[in-house]
Structure formats: C-alpha cells, structure tokens
mmCIF file of the N, C-alpha and C atoms, coordinates in Angstrom:
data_MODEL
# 
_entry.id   MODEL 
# 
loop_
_atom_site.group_PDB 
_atom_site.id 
_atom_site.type_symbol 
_atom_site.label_atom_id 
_atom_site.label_alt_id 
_atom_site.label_comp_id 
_atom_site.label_asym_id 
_atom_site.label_entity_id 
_atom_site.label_seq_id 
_atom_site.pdbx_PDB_ins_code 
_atom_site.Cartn_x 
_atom_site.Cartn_y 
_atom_site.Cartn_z 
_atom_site.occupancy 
_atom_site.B_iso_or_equiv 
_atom_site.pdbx_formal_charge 
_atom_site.auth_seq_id 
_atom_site.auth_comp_id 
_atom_site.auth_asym_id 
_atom_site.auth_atom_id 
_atom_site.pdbx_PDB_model_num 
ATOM 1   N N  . UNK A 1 1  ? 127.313 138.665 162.501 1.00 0.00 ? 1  UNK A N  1 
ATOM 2   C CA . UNK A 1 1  ? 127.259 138.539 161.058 1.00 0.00 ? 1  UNK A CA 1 
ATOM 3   C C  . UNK A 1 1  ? 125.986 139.223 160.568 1.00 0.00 ? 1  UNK A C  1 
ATOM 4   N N  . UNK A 1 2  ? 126.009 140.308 159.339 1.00 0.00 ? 2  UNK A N  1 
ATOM 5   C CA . UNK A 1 2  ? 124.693 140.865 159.441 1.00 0.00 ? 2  UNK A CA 1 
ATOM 6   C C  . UNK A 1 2  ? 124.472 140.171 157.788 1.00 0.00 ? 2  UNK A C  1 
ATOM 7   N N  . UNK A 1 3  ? 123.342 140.493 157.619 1.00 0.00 ? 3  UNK A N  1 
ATOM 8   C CA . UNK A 1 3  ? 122.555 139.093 156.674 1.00 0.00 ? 3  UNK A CA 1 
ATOM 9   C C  . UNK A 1 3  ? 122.170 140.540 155.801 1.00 0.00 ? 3  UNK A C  1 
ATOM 10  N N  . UNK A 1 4  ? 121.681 140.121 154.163 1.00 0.00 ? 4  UNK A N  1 
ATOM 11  C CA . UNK A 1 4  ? 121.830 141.079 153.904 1.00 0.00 ? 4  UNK A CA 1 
ATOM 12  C C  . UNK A 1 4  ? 119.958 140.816 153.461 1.00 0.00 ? 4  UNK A C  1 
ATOM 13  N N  . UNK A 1 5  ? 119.653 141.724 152.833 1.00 0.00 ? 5  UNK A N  1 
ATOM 14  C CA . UNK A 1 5  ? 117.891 141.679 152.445 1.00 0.00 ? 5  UNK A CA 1 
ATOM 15  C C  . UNK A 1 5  ? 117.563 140.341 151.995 1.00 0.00 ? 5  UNK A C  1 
ATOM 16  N N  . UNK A 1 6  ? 118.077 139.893 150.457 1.00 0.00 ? 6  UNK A N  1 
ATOM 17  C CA . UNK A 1 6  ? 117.887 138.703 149.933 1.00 0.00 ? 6  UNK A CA 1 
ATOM 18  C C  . UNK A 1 6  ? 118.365 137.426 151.115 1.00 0.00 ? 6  UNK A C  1 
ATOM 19  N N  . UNK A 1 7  ? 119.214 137.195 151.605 1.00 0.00 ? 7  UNK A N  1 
ATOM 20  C CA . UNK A 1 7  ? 119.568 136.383 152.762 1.00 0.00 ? 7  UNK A CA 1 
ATOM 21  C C  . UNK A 1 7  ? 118.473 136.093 154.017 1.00 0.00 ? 7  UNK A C  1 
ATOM 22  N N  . UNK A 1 8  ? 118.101 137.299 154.373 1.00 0.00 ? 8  UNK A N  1 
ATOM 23  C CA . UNK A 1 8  ? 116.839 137.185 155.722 1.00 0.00 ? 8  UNK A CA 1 
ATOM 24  C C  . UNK A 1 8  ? 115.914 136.690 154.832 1.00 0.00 ? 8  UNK A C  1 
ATOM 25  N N  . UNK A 1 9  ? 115.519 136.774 153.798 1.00 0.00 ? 9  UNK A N  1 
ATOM 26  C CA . UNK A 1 9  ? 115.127 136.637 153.458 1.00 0.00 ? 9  UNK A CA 1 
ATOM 27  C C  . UNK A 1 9  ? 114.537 134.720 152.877 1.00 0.00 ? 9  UNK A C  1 
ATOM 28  N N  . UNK A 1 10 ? 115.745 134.619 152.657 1.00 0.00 ? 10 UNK A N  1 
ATOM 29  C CA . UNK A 1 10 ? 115.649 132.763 152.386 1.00 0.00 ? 10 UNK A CA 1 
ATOM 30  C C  . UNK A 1 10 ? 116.149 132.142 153.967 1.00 0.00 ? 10 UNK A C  1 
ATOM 31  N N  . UNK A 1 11 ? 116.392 132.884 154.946 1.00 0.00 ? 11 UNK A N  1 
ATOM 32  C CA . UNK A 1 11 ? 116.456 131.877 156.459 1.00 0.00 ? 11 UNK A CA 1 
ATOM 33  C C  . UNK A 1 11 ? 115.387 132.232 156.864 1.00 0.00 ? 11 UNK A C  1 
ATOM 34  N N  . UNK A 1 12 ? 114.223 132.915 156.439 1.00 0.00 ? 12 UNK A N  1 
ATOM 35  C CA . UNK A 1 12 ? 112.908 133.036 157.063 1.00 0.00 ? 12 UNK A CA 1 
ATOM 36  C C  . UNK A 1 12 ? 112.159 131.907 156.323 1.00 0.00 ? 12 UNK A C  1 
ATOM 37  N N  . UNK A 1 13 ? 112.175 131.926 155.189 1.00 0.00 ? 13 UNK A N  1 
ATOM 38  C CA . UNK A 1 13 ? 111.702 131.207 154.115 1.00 0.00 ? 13 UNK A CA 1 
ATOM 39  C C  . UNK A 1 13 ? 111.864 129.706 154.886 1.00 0.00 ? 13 UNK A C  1 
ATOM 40  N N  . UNK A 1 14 ? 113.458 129.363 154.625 1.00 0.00 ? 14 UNK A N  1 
ATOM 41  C CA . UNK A 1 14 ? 113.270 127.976 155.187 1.00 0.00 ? 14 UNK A CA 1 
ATOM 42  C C  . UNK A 1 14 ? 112.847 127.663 156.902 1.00 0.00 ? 14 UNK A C  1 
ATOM 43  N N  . UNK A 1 15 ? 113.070 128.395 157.705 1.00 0.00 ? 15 UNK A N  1 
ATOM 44  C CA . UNK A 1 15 ? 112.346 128.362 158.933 1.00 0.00 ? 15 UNK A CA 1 
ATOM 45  C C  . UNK A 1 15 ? 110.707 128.277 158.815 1.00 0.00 ? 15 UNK A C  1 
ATOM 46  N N  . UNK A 1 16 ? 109.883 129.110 158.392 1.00 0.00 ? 16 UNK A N  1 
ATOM 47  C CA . UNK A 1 16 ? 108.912 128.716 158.215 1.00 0.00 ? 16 UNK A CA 1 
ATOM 48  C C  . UNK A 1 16 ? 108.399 127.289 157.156 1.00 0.00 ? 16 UNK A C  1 
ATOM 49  N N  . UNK A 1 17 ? 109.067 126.922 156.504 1.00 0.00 ? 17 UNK A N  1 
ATOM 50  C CA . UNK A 1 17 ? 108.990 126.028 155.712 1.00 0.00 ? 17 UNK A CA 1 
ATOM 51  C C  . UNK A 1 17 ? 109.119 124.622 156.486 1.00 0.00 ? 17 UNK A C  1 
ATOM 52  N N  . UNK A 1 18 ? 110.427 124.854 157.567 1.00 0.00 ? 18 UNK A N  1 
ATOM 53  C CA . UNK A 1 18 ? 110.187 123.609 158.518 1.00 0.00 ? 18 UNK A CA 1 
ATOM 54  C C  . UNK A 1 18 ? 109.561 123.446 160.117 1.00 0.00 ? 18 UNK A C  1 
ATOM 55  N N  . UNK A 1 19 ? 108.519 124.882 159.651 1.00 0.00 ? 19 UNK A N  1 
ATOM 56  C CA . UNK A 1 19 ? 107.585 124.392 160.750 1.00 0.00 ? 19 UNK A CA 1 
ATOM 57  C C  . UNK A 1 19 ? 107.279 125.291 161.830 1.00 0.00 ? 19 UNK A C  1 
ATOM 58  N N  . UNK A 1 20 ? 108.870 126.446 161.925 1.00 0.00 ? 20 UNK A N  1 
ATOM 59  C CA . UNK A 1 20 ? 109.070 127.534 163.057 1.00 0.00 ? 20 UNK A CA 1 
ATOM 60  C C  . UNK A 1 20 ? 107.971 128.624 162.694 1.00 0.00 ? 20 UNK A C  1 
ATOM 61  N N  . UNK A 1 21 ? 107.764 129.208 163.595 1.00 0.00 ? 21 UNK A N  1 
ATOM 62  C CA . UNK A 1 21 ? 106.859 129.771 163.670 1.00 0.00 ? 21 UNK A CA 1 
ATOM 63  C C  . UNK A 1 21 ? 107.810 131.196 163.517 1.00 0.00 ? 21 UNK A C  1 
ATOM 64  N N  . UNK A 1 22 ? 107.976 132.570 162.416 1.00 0.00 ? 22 UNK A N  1 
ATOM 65  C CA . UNK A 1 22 ? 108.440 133.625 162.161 1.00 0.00 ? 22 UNK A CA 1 
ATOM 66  C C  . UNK A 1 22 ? 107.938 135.060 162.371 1.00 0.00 ? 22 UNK A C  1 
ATOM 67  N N  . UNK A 1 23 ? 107.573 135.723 163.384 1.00 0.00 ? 23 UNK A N  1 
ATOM 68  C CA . UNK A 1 23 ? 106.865 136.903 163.484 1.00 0.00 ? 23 UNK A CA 1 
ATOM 69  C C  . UNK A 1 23 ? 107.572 137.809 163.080 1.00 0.00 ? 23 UNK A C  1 
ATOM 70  N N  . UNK A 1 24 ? 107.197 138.651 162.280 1.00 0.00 ? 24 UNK A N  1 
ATOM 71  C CA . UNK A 1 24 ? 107.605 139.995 161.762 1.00 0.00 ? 24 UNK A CA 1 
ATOM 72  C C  . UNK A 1 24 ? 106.651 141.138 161.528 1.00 0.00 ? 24 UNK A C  1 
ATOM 73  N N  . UNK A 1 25 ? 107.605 141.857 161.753 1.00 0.00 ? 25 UNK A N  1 
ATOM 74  C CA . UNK A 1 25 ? 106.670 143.315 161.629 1.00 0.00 ? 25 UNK A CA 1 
ATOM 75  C C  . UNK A 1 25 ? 106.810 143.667 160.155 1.00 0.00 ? 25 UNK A C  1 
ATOM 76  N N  . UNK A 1 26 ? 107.843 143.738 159.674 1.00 0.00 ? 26 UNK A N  1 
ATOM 77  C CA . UNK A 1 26 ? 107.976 144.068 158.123 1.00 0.00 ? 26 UNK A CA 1 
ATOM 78  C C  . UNK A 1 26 ? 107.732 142.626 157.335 1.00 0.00 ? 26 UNK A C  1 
ATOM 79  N N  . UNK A 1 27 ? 106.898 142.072 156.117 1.00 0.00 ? 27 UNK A N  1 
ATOM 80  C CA . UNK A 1 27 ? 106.807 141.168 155.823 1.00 0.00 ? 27 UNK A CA 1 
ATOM 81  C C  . UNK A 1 27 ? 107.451 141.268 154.010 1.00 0.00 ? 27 UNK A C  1 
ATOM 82  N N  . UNK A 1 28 ? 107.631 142.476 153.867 1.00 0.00 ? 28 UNK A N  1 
ATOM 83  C CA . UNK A 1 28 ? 107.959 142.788 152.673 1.00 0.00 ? 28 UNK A CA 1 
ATOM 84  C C  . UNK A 1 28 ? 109.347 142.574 151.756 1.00 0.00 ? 28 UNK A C  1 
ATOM 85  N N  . UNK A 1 29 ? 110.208 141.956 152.523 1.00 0.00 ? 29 UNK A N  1 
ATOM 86  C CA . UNK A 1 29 ? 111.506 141.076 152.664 1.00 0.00 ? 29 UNK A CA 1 
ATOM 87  C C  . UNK A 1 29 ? 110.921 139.844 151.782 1.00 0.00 ? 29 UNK A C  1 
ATOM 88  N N  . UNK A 1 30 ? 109.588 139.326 152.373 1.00 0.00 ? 30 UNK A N  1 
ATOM 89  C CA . UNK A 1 30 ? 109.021 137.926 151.465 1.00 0.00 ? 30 UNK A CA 1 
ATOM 90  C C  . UNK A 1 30 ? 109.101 137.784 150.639 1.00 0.00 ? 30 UNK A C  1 
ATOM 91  N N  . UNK A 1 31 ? 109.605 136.781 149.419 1.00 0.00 ? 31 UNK A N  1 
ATOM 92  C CA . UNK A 1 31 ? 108.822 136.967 148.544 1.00 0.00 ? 31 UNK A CA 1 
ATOM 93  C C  . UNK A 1 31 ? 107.449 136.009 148.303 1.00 0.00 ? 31 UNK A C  1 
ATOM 94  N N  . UNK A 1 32 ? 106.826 135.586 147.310 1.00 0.00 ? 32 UNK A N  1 
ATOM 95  C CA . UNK A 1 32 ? 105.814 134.693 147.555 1.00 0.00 ? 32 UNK A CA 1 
ATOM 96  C C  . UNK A 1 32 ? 106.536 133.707 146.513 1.00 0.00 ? 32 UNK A C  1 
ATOM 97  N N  . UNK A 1 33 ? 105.899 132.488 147.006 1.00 0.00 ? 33 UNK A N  1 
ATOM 98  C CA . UNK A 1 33 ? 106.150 131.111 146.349 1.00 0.00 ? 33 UNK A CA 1 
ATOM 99  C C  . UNK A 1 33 ? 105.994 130.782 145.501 1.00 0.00 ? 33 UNK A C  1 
ATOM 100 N N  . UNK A 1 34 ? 104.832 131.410 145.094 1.00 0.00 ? 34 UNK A N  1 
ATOM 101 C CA . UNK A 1 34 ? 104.503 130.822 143.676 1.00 0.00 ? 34 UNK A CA 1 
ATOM 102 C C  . UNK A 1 34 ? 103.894 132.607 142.795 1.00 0.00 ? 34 UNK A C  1 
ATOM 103 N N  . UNK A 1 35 ? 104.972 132.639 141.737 1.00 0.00 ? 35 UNK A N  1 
ATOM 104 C CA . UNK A 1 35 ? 104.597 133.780 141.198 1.00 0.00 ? 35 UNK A CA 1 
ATOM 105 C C  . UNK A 1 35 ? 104.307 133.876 139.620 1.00 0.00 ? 35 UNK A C  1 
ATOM 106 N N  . UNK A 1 36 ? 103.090 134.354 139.384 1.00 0.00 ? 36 UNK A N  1 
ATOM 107 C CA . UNK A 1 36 ? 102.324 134.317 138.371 1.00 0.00 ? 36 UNK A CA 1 
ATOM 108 C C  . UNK A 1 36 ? 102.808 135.540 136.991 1.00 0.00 ? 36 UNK A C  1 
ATOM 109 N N  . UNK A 1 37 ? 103.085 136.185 136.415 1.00 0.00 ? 37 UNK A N  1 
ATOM 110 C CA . UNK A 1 37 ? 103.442 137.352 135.916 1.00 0.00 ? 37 UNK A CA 1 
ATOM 111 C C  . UNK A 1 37 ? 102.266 137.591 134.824 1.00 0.00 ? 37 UNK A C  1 
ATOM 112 N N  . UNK A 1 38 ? 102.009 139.047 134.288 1.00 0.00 ? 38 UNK A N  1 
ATOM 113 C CA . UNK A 1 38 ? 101.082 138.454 133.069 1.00 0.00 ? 38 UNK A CA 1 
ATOM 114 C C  . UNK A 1 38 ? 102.197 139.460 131.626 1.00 0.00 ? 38 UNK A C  1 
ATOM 115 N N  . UNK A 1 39 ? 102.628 139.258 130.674 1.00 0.00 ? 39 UNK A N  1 
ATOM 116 C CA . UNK A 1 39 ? 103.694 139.456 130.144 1.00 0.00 ? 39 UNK A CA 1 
ATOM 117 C C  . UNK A 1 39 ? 102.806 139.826 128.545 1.00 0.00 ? 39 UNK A C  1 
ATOM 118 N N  . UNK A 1 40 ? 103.759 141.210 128.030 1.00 0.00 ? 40 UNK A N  1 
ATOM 119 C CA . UNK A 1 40 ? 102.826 141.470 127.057 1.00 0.00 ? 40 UNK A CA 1 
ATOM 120 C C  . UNK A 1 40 ? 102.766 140.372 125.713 1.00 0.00 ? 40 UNK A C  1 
ATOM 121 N N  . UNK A 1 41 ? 102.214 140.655 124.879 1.00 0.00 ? 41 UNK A N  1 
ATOM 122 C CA . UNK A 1 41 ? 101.887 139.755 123.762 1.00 0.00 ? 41 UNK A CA 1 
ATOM 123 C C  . UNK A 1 41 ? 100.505 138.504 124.202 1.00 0.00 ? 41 UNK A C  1 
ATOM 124 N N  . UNK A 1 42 ? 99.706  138.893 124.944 1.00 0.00 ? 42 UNK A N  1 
ATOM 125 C CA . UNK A 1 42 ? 98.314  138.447 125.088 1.00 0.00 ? 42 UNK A CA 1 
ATOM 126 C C  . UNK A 1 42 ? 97.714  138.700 124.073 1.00 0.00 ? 42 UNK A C  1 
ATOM 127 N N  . UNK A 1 43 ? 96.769  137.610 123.185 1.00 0.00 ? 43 UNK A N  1 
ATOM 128 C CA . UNK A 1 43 ? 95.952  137.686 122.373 1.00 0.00 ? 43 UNK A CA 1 
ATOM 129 C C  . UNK A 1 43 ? 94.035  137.323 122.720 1.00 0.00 ? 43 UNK A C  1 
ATOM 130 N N  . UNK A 1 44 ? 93.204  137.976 122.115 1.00 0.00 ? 44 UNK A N  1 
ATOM 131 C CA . UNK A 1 44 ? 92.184  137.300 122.133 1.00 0.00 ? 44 UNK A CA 1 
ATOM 132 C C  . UNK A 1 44 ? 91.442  137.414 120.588 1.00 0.00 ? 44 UNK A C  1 
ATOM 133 N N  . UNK A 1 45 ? 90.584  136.007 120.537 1.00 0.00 ? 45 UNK A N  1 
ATOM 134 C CA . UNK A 1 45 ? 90.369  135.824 119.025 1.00 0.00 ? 45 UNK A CA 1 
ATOM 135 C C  . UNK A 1 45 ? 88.691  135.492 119.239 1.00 0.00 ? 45 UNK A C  1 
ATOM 136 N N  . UNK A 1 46 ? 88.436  136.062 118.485 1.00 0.00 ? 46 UNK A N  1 
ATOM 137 C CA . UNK A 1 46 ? 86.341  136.010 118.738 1.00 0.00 ? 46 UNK A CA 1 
ATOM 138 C C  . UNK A 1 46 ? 86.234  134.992 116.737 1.00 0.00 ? 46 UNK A C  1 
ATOM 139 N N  . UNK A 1 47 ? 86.171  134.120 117.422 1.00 0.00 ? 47 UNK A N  1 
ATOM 140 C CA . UNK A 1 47 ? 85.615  133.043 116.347 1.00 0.00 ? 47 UNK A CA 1 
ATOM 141 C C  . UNK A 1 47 ? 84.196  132.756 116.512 1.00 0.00 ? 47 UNK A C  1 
ATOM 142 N N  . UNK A 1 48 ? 83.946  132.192 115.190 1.00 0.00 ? 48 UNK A N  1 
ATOM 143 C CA . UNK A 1 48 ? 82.384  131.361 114.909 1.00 0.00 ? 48 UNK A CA 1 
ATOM 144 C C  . UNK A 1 48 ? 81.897  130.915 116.012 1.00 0.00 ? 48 UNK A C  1 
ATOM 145 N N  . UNK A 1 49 ? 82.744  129.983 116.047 1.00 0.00 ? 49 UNK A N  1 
ATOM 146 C CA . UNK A 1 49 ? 82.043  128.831 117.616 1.00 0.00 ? 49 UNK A CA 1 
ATOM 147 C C  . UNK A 1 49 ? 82.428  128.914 119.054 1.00 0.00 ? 49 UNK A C  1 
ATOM 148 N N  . UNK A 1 50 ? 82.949  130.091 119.348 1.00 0.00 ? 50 UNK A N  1 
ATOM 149 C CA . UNK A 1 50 ? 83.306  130.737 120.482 1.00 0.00 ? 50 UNK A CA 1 
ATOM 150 C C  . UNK A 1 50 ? 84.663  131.676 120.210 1.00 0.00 ? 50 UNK A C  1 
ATOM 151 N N  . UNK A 1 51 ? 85.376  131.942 121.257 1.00 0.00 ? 51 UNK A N  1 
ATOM 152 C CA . UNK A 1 51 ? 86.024  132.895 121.557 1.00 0.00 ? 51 UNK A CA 1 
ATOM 153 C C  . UNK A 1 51 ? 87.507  132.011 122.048 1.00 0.00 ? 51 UNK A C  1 
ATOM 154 N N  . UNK A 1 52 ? 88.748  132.146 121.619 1.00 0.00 ? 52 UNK A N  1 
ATOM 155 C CA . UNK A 1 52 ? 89.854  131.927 122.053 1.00 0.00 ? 52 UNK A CA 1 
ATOM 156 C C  . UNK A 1 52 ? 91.013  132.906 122.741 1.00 0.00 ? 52 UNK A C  1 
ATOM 157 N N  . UNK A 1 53 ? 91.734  132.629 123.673 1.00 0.00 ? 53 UNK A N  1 
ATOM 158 C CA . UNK A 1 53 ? 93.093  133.708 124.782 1.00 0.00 ? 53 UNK A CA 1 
ATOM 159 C C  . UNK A 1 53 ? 93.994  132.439 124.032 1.00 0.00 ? 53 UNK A C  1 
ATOM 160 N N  . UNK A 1 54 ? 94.982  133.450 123.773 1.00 0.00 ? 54 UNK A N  1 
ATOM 161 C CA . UNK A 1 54 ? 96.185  132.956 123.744 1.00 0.00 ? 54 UNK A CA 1 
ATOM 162 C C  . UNK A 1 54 ? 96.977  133.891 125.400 1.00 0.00 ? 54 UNK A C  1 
ATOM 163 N N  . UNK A 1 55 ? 97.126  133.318 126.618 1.00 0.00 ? 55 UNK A N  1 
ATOM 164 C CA . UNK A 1 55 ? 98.251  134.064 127.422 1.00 0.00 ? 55 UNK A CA 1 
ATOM 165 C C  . UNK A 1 55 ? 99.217  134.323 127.521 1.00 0.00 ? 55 UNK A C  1 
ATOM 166 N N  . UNK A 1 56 ? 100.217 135.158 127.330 1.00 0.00 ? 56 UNK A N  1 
ATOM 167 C CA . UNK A 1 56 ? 101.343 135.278 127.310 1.00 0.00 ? 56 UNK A CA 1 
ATOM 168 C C  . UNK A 1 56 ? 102.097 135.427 128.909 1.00 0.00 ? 56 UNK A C  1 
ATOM 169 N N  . UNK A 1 57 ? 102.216 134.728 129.995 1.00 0.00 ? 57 UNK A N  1 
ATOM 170 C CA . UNK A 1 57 ? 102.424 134.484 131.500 1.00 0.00 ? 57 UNK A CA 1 
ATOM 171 C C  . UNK A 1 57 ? 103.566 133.712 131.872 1.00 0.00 ? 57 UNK A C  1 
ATOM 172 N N  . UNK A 1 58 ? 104.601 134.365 133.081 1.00 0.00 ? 58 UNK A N  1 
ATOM 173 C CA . UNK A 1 58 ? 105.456 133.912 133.499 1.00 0.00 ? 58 UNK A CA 1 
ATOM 174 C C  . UNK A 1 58 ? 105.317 133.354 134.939 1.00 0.00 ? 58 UNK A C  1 
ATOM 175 N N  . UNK A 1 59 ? 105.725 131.730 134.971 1.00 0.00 ? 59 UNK A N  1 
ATOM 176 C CA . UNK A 1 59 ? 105.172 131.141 136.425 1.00 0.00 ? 59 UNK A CA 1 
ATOM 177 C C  . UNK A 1 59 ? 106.458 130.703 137.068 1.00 0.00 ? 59 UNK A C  1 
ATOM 178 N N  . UNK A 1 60 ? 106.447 131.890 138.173 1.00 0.00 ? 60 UNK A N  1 
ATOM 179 C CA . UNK A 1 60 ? 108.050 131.337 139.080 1.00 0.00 ? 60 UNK A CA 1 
ATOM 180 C C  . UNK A 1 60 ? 107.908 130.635 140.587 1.00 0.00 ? 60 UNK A C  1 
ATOM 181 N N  . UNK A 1 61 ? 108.495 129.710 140.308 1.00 0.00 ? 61 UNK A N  1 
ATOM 182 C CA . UNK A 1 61 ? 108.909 129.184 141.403 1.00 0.00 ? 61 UNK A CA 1 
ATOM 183 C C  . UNK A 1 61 ? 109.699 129.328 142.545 1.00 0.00 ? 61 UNK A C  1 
ATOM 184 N N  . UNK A 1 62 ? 109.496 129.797 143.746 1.00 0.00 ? 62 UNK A N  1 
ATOM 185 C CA . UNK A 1 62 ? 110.373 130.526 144.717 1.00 0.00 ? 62 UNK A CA 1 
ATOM 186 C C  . UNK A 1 62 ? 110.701 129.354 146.109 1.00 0.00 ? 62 UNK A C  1 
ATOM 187 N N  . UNK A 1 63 ? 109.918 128.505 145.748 1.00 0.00 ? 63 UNK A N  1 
ATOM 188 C CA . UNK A 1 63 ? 109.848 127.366 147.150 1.00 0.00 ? 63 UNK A CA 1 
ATOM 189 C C  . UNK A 1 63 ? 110.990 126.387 146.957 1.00 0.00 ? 63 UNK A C  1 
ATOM 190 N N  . UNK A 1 64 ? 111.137 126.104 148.180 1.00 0.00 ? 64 UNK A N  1 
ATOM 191 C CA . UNK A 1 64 ? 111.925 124.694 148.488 1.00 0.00 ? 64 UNK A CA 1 
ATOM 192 C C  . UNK A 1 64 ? 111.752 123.540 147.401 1.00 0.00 ? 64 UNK A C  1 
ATOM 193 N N  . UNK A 1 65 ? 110.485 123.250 147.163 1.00 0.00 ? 65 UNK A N  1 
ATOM 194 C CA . UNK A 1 65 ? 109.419 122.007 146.746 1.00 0.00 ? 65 UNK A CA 1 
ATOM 195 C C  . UNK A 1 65 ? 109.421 122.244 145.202 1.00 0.00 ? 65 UNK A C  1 
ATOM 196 N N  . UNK A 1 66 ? 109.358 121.244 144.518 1.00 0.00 ? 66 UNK A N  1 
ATOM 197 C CA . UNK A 1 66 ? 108.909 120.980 143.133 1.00 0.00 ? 66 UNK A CA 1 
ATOM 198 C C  . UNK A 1 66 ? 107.631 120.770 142.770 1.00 0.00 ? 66 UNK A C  1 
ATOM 199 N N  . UNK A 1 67 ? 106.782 121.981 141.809 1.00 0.00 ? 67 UNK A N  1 
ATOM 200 C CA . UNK A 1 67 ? 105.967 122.142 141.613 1.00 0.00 ? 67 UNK A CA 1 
ATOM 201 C C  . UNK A 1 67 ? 105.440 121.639 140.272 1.00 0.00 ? 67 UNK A C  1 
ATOM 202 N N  . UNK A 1 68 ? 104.362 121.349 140.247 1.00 0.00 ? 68 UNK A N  1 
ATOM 203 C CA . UNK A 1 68 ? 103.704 120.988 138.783 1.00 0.00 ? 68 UNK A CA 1 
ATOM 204 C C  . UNK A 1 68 ? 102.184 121.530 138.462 1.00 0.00 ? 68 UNK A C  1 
ATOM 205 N N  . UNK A 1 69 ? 102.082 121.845 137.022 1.00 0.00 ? 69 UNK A N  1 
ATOM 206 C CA . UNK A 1 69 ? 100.642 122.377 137.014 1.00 0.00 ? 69 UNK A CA 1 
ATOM 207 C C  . UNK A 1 69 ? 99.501  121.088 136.905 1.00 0.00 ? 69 UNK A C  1 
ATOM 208 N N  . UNK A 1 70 ? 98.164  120.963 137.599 1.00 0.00 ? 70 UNK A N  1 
ATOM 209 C CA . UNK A 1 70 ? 97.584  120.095 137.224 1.00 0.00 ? 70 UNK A CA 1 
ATOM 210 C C  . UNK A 1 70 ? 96.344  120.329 136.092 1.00 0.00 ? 70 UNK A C  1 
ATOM 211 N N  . UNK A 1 71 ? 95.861  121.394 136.689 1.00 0.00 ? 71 UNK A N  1 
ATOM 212 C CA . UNK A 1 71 ? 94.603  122.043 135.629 1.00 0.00 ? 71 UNK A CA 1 
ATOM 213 C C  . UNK A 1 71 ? 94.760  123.580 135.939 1.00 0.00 ? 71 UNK A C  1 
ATOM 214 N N  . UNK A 1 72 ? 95.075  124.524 134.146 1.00 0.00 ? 72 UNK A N  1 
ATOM 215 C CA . UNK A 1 72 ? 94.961  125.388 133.753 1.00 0.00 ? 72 UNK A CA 1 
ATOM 216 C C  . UNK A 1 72 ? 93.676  125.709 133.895 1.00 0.00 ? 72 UNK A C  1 
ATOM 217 N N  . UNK A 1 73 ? 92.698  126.812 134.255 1.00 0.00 ? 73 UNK A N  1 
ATOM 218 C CA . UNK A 1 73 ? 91.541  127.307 133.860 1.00 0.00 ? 73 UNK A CA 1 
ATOM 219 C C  . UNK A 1 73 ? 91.366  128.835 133.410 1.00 0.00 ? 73 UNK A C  1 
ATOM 220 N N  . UNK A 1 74 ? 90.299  129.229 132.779 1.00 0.00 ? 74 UNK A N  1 
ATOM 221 C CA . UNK A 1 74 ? 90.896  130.350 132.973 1.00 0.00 ? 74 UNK A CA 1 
ATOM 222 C C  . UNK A 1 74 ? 88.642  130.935 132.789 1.00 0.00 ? 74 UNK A C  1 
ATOM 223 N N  . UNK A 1 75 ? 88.521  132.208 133.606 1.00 0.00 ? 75 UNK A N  1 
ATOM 224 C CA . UNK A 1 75 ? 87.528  132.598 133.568 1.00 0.00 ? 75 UNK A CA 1 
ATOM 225 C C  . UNK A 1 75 ? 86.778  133.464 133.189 1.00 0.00 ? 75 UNK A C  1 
ATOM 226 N N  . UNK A 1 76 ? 85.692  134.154 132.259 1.00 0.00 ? 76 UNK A N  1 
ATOM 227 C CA . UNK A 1 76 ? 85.365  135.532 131.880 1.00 0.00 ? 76 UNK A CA 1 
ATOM 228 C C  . UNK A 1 76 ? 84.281  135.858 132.593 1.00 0.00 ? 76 UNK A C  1 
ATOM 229 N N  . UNK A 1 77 ? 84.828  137.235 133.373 1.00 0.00 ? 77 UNK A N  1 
ATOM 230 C CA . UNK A 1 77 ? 83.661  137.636 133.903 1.00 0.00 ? 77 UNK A CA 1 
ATOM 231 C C  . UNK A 1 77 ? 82.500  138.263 132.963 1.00 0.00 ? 77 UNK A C  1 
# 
C-alpha cells in the first residue's frame, strides 16, 4: 500500500507522538505543531502614553492535543 505525502506524513506524526522513535532523512514531509502565521492588516499606533500593535496572526493547530493560549507577549527590539 503506498501512502501518499500528506498520509506519511500524519503516521509519523502519531508514532512519534506515542513515543516511537522516527529517523528520517527527509524531514520536510513534517509539518510543525503549532503554527503561527503573521497576516496582512497589522497596525501600529504611537500615542501620548505609549505606543499600541494591533496583530493581525493566524494560530494553527496541527497536534493530536488541545491547545490553549496562556500569556500573549509581545516584544520591541
């Protein structure tokens, strides 16, 4: 039975997920678990008493597990 990209793809996923150990040479089949996007319509606003971001960001979930945010931060270099 040959498996197709997206398929190897989620029996690697859950194998490593319960513990097996998966060596590969190509890792690019992966995707990652938790995916961040940054999506246009970002604002920034320079006020009196500091400075405000509005983000405009897409957060996907690719895992087994149910995720939740606990603390947003965000930093200026």
């Amino acid at each position: 039975m040959k498996l197709s990209t997206h398929q190897k793809g989620m029996v690697i996923a859950r194998l490593q997920a319960a513990g097996i150990p998966v060596h590969l040479g190509d890792r690019s089949i992966i995707k990652p678990e938790l995916l961040v996007e940054s999506l246009k319509g970002s604002r920034a606003y320079d006020l009196k008493m500091g400075s405000e971001f509005l983000l405009n960001v897409r957060i996907s979930n690719n895992s087994y597990g149910n995720l939740g945010a606990h603390k947003l931060q965000g930093h200026l270099l």
